[in-house]
Rosetta silent file (secondary structure, phi, psi, omega in degrees, C-alpha in Angstrom):
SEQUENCE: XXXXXXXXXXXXXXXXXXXXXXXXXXXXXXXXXXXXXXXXXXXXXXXXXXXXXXXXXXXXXXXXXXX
SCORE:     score description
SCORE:     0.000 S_00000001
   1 L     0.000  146.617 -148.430  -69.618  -66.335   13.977 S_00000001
   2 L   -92.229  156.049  121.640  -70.036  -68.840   16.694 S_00000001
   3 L   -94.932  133.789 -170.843  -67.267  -68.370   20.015 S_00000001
   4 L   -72.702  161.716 -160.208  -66.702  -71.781   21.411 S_00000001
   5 L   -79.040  -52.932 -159.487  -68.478  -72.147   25.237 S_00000001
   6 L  -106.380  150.359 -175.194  -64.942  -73.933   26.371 S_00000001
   7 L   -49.669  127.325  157.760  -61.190  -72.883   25.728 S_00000001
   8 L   -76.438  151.834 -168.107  -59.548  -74.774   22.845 S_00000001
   9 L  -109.619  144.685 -148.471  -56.801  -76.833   23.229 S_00000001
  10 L   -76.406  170.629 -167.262  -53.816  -77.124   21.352 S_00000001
  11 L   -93.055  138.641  167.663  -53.825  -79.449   18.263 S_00000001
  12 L   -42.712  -36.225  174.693  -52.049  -82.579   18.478 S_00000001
  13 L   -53.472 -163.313 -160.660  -50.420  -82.750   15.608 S_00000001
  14 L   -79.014  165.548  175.301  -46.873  -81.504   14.460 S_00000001
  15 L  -128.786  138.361  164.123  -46.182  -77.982   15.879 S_00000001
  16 L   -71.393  -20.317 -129.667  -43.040  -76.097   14.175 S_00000001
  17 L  -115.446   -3.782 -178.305  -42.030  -74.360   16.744 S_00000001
  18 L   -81.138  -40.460  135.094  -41.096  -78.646   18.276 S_00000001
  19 L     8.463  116.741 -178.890  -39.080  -79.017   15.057 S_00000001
  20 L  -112.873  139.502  179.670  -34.985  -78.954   15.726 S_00000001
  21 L  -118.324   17.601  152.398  -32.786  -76.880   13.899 S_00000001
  22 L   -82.975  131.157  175.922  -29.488  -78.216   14.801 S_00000001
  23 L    95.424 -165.968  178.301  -27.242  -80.664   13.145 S_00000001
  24 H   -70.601  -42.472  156.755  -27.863  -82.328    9.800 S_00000001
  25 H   -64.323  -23.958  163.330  -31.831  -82.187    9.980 S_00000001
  26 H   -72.227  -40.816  160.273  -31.811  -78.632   10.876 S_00000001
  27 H   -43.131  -44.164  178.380  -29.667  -78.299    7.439 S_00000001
  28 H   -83.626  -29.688  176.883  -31.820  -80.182    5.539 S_00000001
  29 H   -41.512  -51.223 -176.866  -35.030  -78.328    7.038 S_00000001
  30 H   -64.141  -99.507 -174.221  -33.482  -75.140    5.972 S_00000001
  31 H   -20.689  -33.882  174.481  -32.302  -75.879    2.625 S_00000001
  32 H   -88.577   -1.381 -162.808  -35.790  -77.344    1.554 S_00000001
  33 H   -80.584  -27.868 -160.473  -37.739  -74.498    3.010 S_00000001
  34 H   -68.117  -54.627 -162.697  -34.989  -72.085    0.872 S_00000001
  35 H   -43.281  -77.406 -175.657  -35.526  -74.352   -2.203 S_00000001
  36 H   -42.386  -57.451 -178.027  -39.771  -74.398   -1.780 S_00000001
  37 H   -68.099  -35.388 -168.691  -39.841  -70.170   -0.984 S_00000001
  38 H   -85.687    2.534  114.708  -37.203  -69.058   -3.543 S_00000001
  39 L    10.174  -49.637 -139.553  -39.612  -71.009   -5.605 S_00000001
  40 L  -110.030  136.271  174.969  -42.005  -68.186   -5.359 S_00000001
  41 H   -38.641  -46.015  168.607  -41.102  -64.982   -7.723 S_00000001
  42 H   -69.309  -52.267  177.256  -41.753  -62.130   -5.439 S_00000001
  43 H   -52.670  -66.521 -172.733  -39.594  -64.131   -2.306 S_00000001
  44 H   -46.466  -84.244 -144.142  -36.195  -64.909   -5.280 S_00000001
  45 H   -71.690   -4.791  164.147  -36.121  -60.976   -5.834 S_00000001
  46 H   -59.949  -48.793 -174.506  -36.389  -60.239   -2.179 S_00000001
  47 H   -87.798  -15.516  155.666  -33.918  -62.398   -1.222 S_00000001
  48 H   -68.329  -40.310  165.169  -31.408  -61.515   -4.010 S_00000001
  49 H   -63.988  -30.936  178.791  -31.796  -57.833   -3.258 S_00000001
  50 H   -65.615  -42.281  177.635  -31.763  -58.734    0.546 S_00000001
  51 H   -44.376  -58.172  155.421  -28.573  -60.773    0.385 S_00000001
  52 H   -23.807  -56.437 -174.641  -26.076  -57.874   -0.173 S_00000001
  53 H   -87.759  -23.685  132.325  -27.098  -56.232    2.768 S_00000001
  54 H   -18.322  -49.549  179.977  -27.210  -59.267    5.067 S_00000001
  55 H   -90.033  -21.292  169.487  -24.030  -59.685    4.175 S_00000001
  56 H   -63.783  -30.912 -176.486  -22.840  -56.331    4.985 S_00000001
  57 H   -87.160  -25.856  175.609  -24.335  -56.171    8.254 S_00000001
  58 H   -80.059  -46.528 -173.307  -22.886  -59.780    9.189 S_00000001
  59 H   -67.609  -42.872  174.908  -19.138  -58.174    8.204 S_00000001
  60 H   -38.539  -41.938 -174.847  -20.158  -54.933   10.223 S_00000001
  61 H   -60.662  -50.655 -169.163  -20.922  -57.520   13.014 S_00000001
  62 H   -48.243  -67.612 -173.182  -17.744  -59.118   12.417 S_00000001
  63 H   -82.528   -3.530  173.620  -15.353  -56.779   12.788 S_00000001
  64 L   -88.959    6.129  177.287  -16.722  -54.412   15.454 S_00000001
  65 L    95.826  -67.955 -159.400  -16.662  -57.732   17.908 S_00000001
  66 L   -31.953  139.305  163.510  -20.260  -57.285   18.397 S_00000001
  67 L  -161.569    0.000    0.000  -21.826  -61.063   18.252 S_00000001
Protein backbone atom coordinates (compact mmCIF):
# COMPACT_ATOMS: atom_id res chain seq x y z
CA UNK A 1 0.00 0.00 0.00
CA UNK A 2 1.13 3.31 -1.27
CA UNK A 3 1.30 6.43 1.74
CA UNK A 4 0.61 9.65 -0.02
CA UNK A 5 4.10 12.04 -0.18
CA UNK A 6 1.64 15.15 0.95
CA UNK A 7 -1.11 15.38 3.77
CA UNK A 8 -4.67 14.95 2.47
CA UNK A 9 -7.10 17.39 2.70
CA UNK A 10 -10.50 17.23 3.68
CA UNK A 11 -13.13 16.32 1.01
CA UNK A 12 -15.32 18.92 -0.19
CA UNK A 13 -18.30 17.49 -0.22
CA UNK A 14 -21.15 17.16 2.46
CA UNK A 15 -19.62 16.38 5.92
CA UNK A 16 -22.30 15.13 8.67
CA UNK A 17 -20.90 16.35 11.35
CA UNK A 18 -22.06 20.31 9.20
CA UNK A 19 -25.59 18.87 9.14
CA UNK A 20 -28.12 20.75 11.84
CA UNK A 21 -30.14 18.97 14.13
CA UNK A 22 -32.41 21.57 15.38
CA UNK A 23 -35.85 22.57 14.40
CA UNK A 24 -37.98 20.87 11.77
CA UNK A 25 -34.96 19.53 9.56
CA UNK A 26 -33.26 18.12 12.48
CA UNK A 27 -36.78 16.16 12.95
CA UNK A 28 -37.01 15.11 9.69
CA UNK A 29 -33.16 14.01 9.61
CA UNK A 30 -33.88 11.90 12.57
CA UNK A 31 -37.01 10.29 11.70
CA UNK A 32 -35.62 9.15 8.21
CA UNK A 33 -32.39 7.87 9.60
CA UNK A 34 -34.88 5.86 12.38
CA UNK A 35 -37.11 4.74 9.43
CA UNK A 36 -33.80 3.59 6.99
CA UNK A 37 -31.87 1.68 10.33
CA UNK A 38 -34.96 0.08 11.95
CA UNK A 39 -35.12 -1.13 8.43
CA UNK A 40 -32.31 -3.44 9.17
CA UNK A 41 -33.34 -6.73 11.36
CA UNK A 42 -30.54 -6.94 13.79
CA UNK A 43 -30.86 -2.73 14.55
CA UNK A 44 -35.38 -3.26 15.09
CA UNK A 45 -34.47 -5.94 17.88
CA UNK A 46 -31.81 -3.79 19.39
CA UNK A 47 -33.73 -0.96 19.56
CA UNK A 48 -36.94 -2.64 20.86
CA UNK A 49 -34.99 -4.38 23.59
CA UNK A 50 -33.00 -1.05 24.10
CA UNK A 51 -36.08 1.14 24.44
CA UNK A 52 -37.26 -0.09 27.91
CA UNK A 53 -34.20 0.75 29.42
CA UNK A 54 -33.72 4.16 27.81
CA UNK A 55 -36.70 4.87 29.12
CA UNK A 56 -35.96 3.92 32.57
CA UNK A 57 -32.84 5.70 32.80
CA UNK A 58 -34.51 9.00 31.27
CA UNK A 59 -37.29 8.65 34.40
CA UNK A 60 -34.25 7.88 36.81
CA UNK A 61 -32.86 11.17 35.29
CA UNK A 62 -36.05 12.77 35.82
CA UNK A 63 -36.78 12.51 39.09
CA UNK A 64 -33.39 12.61 40.85
CA UNK A 65 -33.03 16.36 39.18
CA UNK A 66 -29.99 15.20 37.51
CA UNK A 67 -30.19 16.76 33.73
Amino acid sequence: MRVPDEPVSSHPGIRIDKIPVSGAMGLIFTLGSLVIFLALPAVRWFAILSLPVGLAVAAILHFTGRR
